[in-house]
PADOBA-766016 format. One record per residue (C-alpha): x, y, z; residue in three letters; residue number from 1. Coordinates in pm, 1 decimal. Example, Ala and Ser with C-alpha at 12.3 -4.5 7.8 and 13.67 -1.06 7.14 Angstrom:
(atom (1230.0 -450.0 780.0) 'ALA' 1)
(atom (1367.0 -106.0 714.0) 'SER' 2)
***
This chain:
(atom (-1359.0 2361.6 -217.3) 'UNK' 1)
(atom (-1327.9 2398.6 151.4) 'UNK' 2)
(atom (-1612.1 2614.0 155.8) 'UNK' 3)
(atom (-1823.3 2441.2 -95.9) 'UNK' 4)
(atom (-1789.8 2118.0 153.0) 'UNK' 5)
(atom (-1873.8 2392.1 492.8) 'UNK' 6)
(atom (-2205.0 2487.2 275.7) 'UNK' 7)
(atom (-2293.9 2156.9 195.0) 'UNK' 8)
(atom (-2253.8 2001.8 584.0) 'UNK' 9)
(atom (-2424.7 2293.6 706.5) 'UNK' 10)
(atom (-2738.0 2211.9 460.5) 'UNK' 11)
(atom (-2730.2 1871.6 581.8) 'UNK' 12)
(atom (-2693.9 1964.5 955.1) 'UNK' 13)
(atom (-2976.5 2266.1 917.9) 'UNK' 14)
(atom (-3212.1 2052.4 692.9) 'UNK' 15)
(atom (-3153.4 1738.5 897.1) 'UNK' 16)
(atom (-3410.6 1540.9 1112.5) 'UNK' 17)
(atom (-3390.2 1702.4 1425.1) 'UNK' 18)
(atom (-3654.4 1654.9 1672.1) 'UNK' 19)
(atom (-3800.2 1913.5 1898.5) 'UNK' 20)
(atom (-3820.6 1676.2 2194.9) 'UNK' 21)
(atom (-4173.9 1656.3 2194.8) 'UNK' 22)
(atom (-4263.8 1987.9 2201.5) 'UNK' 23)
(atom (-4572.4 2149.1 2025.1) 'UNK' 24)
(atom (-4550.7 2292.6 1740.3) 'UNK' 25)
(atom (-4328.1 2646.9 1710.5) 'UNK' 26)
(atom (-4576.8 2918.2 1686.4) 'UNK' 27)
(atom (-4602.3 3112.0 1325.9) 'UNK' 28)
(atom (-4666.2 3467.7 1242.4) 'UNK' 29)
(atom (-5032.4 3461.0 1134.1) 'UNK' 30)
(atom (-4942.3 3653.6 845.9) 'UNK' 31)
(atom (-4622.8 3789.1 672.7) 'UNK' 32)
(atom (-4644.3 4040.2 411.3) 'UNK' 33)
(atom (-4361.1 3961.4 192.1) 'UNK' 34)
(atom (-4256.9 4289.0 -22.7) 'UNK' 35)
(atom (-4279.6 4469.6 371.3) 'UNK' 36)
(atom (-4059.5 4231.8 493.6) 'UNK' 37)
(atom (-3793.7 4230.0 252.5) 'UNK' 38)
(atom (-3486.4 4450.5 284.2) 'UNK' 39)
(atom (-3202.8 4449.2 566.5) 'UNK' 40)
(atom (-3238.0 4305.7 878.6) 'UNK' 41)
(atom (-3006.7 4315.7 1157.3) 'UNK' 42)
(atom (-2856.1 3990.1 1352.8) 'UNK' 43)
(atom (-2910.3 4082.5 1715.4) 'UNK' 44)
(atom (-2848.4 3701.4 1891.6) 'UNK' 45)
(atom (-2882.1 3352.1 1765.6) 'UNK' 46)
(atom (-2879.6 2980.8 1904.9) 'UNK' 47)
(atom (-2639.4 2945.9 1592.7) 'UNK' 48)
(atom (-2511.0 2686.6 1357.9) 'UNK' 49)
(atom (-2127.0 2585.0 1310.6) 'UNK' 50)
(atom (-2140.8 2774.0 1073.4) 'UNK' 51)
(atom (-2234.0 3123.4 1200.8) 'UNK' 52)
(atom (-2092.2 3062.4 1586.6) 'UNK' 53)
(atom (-1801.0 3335.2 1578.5) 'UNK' 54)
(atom (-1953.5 3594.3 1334.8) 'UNK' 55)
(atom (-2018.4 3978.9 1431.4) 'UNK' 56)
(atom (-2177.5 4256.1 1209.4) 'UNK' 57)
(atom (-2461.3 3981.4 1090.2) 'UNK' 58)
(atom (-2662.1 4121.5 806.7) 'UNK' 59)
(atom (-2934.8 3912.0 624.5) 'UNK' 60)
(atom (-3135.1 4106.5 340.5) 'UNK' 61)
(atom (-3438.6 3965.6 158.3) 'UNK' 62)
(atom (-3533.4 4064.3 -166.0) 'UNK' 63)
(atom (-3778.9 3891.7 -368.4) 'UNK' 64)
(atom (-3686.9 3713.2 -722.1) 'UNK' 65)
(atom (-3942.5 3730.0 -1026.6) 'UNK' 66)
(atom (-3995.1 3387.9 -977.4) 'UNK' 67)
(atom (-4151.5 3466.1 -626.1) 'UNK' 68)
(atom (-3801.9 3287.7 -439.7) 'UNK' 69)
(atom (-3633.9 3526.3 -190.5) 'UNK' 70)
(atom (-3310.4 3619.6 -278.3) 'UNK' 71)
(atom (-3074.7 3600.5 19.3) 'UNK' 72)
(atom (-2745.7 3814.6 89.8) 'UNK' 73)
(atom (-2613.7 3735.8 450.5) 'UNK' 74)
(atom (-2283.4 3966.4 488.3) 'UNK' 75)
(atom (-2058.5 3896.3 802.9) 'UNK' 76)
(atom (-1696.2 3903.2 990.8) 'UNK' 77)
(atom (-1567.1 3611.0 1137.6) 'UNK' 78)
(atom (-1476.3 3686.2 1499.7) 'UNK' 79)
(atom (-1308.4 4033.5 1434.4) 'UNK' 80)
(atom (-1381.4 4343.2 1300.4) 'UNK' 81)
(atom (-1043.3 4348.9 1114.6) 'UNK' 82)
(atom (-1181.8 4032.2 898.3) 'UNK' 83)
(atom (-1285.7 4091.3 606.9) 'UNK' 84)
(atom (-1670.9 4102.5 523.7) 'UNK' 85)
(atom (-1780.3 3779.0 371.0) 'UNK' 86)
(atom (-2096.8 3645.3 230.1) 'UNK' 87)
(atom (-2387.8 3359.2 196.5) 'UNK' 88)
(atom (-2648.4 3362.7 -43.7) 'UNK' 89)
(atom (-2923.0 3072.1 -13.5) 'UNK' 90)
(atom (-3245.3 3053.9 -182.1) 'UNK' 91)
(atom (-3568.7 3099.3 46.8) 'UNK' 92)
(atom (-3892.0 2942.7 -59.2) 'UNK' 93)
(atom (-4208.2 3039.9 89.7) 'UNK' 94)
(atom (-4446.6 2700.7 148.0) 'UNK' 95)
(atom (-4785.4 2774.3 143.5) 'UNK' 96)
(atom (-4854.9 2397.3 175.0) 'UNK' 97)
(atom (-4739.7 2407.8 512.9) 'UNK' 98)
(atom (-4882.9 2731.7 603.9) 'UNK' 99)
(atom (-5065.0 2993.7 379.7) 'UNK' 100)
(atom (-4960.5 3269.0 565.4) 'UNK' 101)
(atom (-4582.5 3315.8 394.9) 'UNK' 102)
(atom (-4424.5 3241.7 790.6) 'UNK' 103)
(atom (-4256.4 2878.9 669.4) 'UNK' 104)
(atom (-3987.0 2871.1 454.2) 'UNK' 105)
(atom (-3772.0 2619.6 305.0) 'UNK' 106)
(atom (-3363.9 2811.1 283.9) 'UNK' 107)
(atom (-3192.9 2636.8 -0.2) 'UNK' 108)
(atom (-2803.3 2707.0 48.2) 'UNK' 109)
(atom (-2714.6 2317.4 -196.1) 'UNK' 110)
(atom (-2937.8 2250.2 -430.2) 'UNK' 111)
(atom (-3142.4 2015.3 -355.9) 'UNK' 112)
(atom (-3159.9 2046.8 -1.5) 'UNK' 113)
(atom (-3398.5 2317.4 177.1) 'UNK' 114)
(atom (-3314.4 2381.3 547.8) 'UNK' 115)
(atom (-3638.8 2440.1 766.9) 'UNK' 116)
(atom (-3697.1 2861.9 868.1) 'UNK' 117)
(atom (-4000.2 2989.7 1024.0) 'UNK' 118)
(atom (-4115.7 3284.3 1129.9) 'UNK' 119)
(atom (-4200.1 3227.6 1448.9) 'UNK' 120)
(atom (-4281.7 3605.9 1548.8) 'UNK' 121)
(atom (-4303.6 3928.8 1334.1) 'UNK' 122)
(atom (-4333.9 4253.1 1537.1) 'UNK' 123)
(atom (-4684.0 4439.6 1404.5) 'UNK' 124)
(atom (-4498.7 4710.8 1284.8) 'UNK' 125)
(atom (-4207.0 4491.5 1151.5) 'UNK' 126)
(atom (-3948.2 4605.7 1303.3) 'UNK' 127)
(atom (-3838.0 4298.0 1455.7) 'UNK' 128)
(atom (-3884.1 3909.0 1407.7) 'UNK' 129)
(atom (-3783.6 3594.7 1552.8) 'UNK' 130)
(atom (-3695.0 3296.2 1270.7) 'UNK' 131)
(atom (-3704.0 2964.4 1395.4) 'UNK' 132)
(atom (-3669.5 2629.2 1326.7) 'UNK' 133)
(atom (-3941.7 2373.9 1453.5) 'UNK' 134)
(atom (-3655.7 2109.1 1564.6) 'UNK' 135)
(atom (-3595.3 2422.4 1816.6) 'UNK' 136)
(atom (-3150.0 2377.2 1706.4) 'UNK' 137)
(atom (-3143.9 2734.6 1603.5) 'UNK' 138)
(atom (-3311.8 3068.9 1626.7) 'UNK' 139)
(atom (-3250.6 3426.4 1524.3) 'UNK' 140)
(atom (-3370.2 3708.9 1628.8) 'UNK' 141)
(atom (-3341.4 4015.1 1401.0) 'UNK' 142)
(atom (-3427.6 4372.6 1416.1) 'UNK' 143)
(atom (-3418.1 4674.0 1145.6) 'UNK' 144)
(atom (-3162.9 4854.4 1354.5) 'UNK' 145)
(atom (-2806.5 4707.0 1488.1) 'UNK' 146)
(atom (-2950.2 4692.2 1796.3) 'UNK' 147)
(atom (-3301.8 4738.4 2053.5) 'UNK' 148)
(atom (-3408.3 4846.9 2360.9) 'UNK' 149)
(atom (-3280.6 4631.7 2693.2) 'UNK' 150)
(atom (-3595.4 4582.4 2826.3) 'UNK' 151)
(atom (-3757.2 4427.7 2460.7) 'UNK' 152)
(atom (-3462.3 4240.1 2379.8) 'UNK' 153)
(atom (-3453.4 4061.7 2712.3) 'UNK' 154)
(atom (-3883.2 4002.8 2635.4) 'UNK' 155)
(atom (-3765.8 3841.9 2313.5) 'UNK' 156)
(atom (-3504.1 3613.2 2480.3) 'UNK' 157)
(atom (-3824.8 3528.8 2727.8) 'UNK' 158)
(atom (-4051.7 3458.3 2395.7) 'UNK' 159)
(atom (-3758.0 3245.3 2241.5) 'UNK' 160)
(atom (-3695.8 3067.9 2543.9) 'UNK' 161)
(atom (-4076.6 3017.7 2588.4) 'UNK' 162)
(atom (-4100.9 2912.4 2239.6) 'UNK' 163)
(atom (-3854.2 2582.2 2386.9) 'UNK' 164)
(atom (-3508.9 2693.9 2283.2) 'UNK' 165)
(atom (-3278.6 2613.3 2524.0) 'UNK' 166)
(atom (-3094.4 2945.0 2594.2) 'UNK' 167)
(atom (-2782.3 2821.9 2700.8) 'UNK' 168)
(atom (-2667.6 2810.2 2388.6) 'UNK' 169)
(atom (-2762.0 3176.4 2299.1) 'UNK' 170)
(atom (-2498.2 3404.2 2170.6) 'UNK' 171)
(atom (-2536.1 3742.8 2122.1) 'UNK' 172)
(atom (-2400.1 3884.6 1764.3) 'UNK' 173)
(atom (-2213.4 4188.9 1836.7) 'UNK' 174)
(atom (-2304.2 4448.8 1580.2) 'UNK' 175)
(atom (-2026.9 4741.0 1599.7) 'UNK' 176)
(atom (-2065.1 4798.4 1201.8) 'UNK' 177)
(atom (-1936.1 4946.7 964.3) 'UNK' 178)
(atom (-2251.8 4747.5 725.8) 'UNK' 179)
(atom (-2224.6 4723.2 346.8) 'UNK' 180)
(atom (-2443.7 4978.4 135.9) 'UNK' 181)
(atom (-2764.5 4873.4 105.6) 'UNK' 182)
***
């Protein structure tokens, strides 16, 4: 019940009116090929929710429904290694009303409410991608690996922070693994 209550705040509080304090609008990939982008993806750092503030070994994997939805697994610890691994699963919903290009999402976690998530960035080769929201509360940047390079993950900070996140509330997600299968 707890939980059920934690899921349903967070929906509110992620699908809420923010504003993003009069800032253009969050850049989009111009194009994101769905089957290519589904699999496992690697939390590397966030501007996170209450929800996700204390979690390490962030996994989110995509995989896409017959009904054209993307199933969602997110797998996690909560601030320790030695907790165990636990799980989200929302809905994602591509909206080509709002952009025909598959980069704007609506993430169901209670029906009916559909938190905003945009992709923001995709790396060409997709091997990394920045997921946004346009009220700028939260961003994540993921990768295919646990972790990248120094140099391009401080360029993607730059991009996010460029993008009007404010990066004081950035938190890297520690990723020492062990991951479940795939």
């Amino acid at each position: 019940m707890i939980r059920l209550l934690a899921v349903l705040l967070a929906s509110l509080a992620i699908g809420g009116c923010a504003t993003s304090r009069d800032l253009p609008p969050l850049p989009l990939a111009e194009y994101v090929d769905l089957d290519r982008f589904m699999g496992r993806w690697y939390v590397i750092g966030h501007i996170p929710t209450f929800l996700d503030d204390d979690h390490i070994n962030g996994v989110e994997h995509y995989a896409r429904n017959p009904d054209d939805s993307i199933a969602t697994t997110y797998t996690f610890q909560a601030g320790s290694v030695d907790a165990p691994r636990d799980t989200m699963s929302p809905t994602g919903f591509v909206r080509p009303d709002l952009h025909p290009g598959n980069a704007v999402w609506g993430m169901q976690f209670l029906w009916p409410i559909r938190a905003d998530y945009r992709i923001a960035w995709l790396a060409p080769d997709y091997h990394a991608v920045i997921v946004a929201r346009e009220a700028r509360d939260h961003v994540w940047l993921m990768a295919r690996t646990p972790d990248l390079p120094a140099d391009e993950l401080a360029a993607l900070k730059q991009r996010i922070a460029d993008m009007g996140h404010d990066m004081r509330a950035w938190r890297d997600m520690p990723q020492p693994g062990p991951y479940p299968p795939t």
